[in-house]
C-alpha positions in Angstrom: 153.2 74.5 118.2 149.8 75.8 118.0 147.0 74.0 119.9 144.1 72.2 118.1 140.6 73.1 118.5 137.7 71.2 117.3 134.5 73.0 116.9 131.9 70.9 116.4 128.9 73.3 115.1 126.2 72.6 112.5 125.1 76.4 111.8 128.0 76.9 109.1 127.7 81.1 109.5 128.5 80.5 113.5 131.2 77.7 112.6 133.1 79.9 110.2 133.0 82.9 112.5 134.3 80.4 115.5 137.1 79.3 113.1 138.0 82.6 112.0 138.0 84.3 115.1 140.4 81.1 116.5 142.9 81.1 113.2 143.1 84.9 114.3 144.1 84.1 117.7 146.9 81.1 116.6 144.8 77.9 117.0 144.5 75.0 114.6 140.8 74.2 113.6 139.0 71.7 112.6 135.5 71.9 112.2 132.8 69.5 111.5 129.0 70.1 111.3 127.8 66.5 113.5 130.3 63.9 115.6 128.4 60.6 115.7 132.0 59.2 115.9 133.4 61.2 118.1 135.8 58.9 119.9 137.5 58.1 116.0 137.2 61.8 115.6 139.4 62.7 118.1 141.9 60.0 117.6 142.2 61.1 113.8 142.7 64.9 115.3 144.6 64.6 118.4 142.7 68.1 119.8 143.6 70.1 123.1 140.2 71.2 123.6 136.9 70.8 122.2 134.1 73.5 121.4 130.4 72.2 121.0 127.1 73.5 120.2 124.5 71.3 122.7 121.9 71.3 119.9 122.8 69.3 116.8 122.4 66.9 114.4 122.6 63.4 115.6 124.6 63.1 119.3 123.9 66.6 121.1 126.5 68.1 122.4 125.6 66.8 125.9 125.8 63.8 124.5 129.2 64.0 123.3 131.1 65.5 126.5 129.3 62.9 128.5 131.3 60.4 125.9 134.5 62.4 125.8 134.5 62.2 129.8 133.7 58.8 130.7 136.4 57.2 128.4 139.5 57.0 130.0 141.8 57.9 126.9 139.8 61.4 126.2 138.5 62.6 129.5 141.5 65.1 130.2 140.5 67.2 126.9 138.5 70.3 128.0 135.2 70.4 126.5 133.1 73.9 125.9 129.5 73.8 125.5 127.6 76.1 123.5 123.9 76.8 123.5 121.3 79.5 122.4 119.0 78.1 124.8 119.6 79.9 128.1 117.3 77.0 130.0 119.4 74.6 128.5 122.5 75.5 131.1 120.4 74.3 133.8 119.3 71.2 132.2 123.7 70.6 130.9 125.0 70.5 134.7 125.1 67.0 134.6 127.4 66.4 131.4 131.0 66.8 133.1 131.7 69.8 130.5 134.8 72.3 131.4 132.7 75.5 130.4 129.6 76.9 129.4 128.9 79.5 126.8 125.9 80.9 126.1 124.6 82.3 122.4 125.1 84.7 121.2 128.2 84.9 122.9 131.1 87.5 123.1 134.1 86.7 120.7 137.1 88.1 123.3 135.2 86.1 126.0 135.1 82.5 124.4 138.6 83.3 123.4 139.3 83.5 126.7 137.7 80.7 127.6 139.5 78.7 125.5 142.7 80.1 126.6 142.1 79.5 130.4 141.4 76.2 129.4 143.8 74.8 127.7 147.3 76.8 129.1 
């Protein structure tokens, strides 16, 4: 059964290419442009791992994994955070996130990434 991925990403050129690249490679996507609900999000999706950009609409990205992480039902799902900001790695250390991926990123790499991650 393939695993679930959702890519949370308002820039819809970068959120198509991240869902294209992961069909490709066998994963289910869901993608959504902003997750003020996140919690109900992932209850409605059931995902293995989650892929974030830090900078977005509403909750950032930070934001979210901090939420993912300190609730007891969601903290085992790996979360990825994704930034073009390259000072905004140092400032993200305190968020609990699984990885860190910096824009503009290598496809093969974040594949990877994701793979470590979640097998």
């Amino acid at each position: 059964m393939p695993k679930t991925i959702l890519v949370i990403e308002d820039d819809l050129d970068i959120s198509d290419a991240i869902e294209t690249v992961l069909i490709f490679n066998k994963f289910t996507v869901v993608g959504i442009n902003r997750a003020d609900n996140i919690l109900d999000l992932i209850n409605e999706h059931n995902p293995d791992l989650i892929l974030a950009n830090y900078i977005l609409p509403g909750l950032t990205g930070g934001r979210i994994c901090q939420l993912i992480k300190e609730n007891e039902s969601t903290s085992h799902i790996p979360v990825v955070l994704m930034s073009a900001y390259h000072k905004m790695a140092m400032s993200v250390l305190n968020f609990q996130y699984d990885a860190y991926i910096h824009k503009p990123f290598n496809i093969d790499k974040l594949v990877r990434t994701i793979q470590k991650l979640i097998n």
